[in-house]
C-alpha positions in Angstrom: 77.8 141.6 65.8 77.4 142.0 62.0 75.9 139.7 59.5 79.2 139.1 58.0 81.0 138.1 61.0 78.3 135.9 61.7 78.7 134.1 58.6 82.5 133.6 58.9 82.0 132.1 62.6 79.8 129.3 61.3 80.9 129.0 57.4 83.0 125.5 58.4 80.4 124.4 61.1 79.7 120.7 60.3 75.8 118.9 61.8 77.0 117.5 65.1 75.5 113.9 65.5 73.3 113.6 69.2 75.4 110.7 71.8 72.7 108.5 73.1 72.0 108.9 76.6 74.8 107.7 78.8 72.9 104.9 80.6 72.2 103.6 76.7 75.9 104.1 75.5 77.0 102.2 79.1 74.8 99.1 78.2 76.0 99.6 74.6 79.7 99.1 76.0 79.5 96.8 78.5 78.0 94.1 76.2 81.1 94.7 74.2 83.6 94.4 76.8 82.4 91.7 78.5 82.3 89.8 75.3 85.6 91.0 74.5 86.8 89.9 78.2 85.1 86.2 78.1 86.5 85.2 74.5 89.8 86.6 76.1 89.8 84.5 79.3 88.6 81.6 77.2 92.0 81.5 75.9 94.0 81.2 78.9 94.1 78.3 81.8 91.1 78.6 83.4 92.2 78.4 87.5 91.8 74.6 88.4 88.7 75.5 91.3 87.1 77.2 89.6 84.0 75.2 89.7 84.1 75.1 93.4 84.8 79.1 93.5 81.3 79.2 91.9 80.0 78.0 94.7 81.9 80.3 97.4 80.0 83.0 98.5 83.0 84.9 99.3 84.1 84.4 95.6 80.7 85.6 93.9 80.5 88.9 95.9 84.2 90.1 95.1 83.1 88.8 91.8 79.5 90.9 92.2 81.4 93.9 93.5 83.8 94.1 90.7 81.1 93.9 87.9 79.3 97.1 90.1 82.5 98.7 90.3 82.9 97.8 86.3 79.2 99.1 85.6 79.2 102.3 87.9 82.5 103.3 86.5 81.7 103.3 83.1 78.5 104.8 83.7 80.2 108.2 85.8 82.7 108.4 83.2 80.2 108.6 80.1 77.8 110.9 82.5 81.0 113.0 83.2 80.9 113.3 79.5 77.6 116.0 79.5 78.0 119.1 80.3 76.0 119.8 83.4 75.0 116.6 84.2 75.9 115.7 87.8 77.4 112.7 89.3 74.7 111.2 90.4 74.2 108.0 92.3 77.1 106.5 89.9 80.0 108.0 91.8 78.5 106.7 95.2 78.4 103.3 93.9 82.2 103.4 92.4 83.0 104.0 96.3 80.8 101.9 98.2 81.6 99.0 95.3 85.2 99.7 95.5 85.1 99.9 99.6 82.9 97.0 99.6 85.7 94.8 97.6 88.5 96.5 100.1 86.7 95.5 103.2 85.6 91.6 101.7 89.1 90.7 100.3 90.3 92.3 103.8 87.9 90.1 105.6 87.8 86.9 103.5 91.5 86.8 102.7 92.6 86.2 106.7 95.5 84.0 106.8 99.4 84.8 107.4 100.6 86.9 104.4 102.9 85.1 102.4 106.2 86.4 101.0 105.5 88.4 97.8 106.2 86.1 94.4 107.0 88.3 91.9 106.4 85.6 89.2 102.8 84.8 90.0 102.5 88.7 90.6 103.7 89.4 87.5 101.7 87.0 85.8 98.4 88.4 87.0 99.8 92.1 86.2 100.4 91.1 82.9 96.8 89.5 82.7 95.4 92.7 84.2 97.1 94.6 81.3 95.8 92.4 78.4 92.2 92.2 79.4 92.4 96.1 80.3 93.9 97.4 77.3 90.8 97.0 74.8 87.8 98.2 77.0 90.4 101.0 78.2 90.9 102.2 74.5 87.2 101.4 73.3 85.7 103.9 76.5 88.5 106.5 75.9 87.7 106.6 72.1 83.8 107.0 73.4 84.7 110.0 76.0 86.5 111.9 73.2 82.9 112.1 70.8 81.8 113.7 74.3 82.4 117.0 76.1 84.1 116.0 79.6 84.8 119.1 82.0 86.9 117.4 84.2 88.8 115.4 82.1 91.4 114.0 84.5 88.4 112.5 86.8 86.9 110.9 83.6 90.0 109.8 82.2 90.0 108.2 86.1 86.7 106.8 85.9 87.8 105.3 82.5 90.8 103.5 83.9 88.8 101.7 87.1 86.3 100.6 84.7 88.4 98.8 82.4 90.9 97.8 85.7 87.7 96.0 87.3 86.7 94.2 84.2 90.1 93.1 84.0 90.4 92.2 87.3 87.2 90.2 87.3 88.7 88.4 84.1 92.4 87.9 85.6 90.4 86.0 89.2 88.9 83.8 86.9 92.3 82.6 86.0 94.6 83.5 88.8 93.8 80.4 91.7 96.0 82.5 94.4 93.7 83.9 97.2 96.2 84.6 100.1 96.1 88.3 101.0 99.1 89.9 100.1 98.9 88.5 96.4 95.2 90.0 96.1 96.3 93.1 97.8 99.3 93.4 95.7 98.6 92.4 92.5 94.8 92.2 91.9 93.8 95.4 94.0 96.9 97.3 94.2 96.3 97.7 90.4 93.1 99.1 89.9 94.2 102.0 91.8 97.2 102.4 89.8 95.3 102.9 87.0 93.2 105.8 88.4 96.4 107.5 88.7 97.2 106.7 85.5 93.6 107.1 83.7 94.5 111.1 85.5 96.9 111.8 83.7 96.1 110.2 80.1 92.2 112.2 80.7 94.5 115.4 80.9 96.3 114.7 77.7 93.7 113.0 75.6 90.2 113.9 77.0 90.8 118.2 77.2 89.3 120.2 75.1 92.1 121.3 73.4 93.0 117.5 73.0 89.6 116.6 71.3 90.0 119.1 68.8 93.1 117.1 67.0 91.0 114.8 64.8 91.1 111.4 65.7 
């Protein structure tokens, strides 16, 4: 390779800034998002039992498992972001976190499904959307500064992470806990917006995608 080739190949090359490590940048973001998410929930009705749900044990671990699933989440999907990093322990604990809330709401939410009401569904969808759509857009705008292989997993991981922190805000308002609503319209969701998060990682987190200037 001659001199002068060399010099054309790197004559528009620009200093690339270093991402902090991902475990930094996934601190870094869930401080944000969770202050987003409170100030959020602040402005909506606040579910009536609340104070006694603080007090359920029940309550607190799909509450617990969520924030996991929230944390492990964002984690994978800004470790997805290195090349040559591996999953790590991150992926196992978006699948035991999100098994764990399948089996307790399974468990916990034990009496006669009720007919579905679309109004109160559609309520807590809409909820779901508007605490999502912010940490989804922050940790998408994050991915593309990095390098993801396998963009439609990350654009996944991206998707559950800012599904369980919406979720997580949304049972903090929504008081129904019968089984088919949770199912439906709290869980249901979440895995939705894997699909989704798919799909928008192929389009926006590809390499060919991150090289249109944001």
């Amino acid at each position: 390779m001659s001199d002068d080739l060399i010099d054309r190949l790197v004559i528009d090359l620009q200093p690339v800034k270093r991402l902090r490590s991902p475990a930094l940048r996934t601190i870094q973001f869930a401080c944000l998002a969770i202050a987003a998410m409170t100030a959020a929930v602040l402005f909506g009705t606040l579910r009536a039992d609340l104070a006694a749900k603080l007090h359920d044990p029940s309550y607190l671990a799909e509450s617990g498992l969520l924030f996991m699933l929230f944390g492990g989440a964002t984690f994978a999907a800004l470790r997805s972001g290195v090349p040559g990093a591996k999953p790590g322990s991150a992926s196992w604990l978006v699948g035991l976190s999100a098994s764990a809330w399948l089996l307790i709401v399974g468990a916990h939410y034990h009496a006669p499904p009720d007919a579905i009401d679309f109004a109160s569904g559609l309520a807590c969808l809409h909820r779901t959307l508007v605490l999502g759509a912010l940490p989804a857009c922050g940790l998408l705008a994050m991915m593309r500064r990095s390098a993801p292989l396998a963009a439609g997993t990350s654009g996944s991981l991206v998707m559950i992470s800012a599904g369980a922190l919406a979720v997580l805000g949304t049972r903090v308002l929504c008081a129904k806990d019968n089984a088919m609503h949770v199912f439906a319209w709290h869980l249901a969701p979440v895995a939705l917006f894997a699909l989704l998060g798919w799909f928008v990682g192929r389009v926006w987190l590809s390499g060919r995608a991150r090289l249109v200037p944001l």
